[in-house]
N, C-alpha and C positions, 0 to 999 in steps of 0.2 A: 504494500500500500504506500503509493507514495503523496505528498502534500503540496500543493502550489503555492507559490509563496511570491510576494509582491518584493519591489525593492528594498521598502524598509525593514522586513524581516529579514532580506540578503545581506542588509549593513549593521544589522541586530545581530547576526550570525558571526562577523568577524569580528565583533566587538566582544561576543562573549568568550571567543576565541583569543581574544587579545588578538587580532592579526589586522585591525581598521589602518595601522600605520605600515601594511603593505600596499596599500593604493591611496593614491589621494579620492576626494570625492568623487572626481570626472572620470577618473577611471574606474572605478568601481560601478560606476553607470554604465561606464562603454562595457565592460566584461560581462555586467547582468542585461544588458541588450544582447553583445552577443548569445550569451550562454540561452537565450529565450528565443532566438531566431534560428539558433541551431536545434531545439527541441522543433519546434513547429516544423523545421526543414526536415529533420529525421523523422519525425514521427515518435521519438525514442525520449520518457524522461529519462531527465539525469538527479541526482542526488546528489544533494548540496553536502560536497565536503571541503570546508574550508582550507583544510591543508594542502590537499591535494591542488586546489586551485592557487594557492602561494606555491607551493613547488613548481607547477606546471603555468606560470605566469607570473611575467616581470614589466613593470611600469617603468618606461624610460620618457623624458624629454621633449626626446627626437629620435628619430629612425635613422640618424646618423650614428647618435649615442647608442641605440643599440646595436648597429652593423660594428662598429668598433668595438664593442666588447664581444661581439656573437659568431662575427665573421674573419676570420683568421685572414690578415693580409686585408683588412679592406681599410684603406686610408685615400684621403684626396689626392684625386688625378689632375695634374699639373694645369695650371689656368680654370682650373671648375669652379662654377660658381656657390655660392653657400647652398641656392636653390636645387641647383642640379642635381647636387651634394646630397641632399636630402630625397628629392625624386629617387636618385639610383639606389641609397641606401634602402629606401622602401620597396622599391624592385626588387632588391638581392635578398631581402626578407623574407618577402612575399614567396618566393621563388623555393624555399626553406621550411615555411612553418605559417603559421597563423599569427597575422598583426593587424590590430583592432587599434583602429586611429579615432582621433575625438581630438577634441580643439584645445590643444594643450600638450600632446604628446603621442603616446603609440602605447599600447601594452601586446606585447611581445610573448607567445608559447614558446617553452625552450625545445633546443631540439640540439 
């Protein structure tokens, strides 16, 4: 039997968890959007385990910031712009794993 559970019980859950200072606010919106577009796409709940969703997702910045930590050898190619910089880093992500962007940053599946 499993339970449907709106946002604020999703940020009740990390909080009881102690794990709320794993995402900031907008991220943790962008993750429980995703996490609710991919039930309705699958067909399939999932079960909210907080842990497992800290281990398997990281809140970075920028898609720069996380290709730099994520992707071995990816650093600025000569004359690129900050912009481009950020496009391609999203691509090389993307290309990798699952990264759920929102206005502020990226949260990033490891892989």
């Amino acid at each position: 039997m499993k339970q449907s559970i709106g946002f604020n019980q999703f940020t009740d859950a990390f909080h009881s968890y102690e794990r709320f200072d794993n995402f900031g606010y907008a991220a943790l919106k962008a993750l429980f959007e995703y996490l609710e577009e991919y039930e309705e796409g699958t067909g399939e709940e999932m079960e909210l385990d907080v842990i497992a969703l800290c281990c398997d997702f990281t809140q970075y910045d920028s898609a720069r910031e996380a290709a730099e930590e994520m992707i071995t050898g990816f650093e600025r190619e000569e004359d690129e712009s900050d912009e481009d910089l950020e496009e391609r880093a999203l691509e090389e992500l993307q290309e990798n794993t699952t990264v759920i962007t929102y206005d502020g940053g990226v949260v990033v599946q490891s892989f």
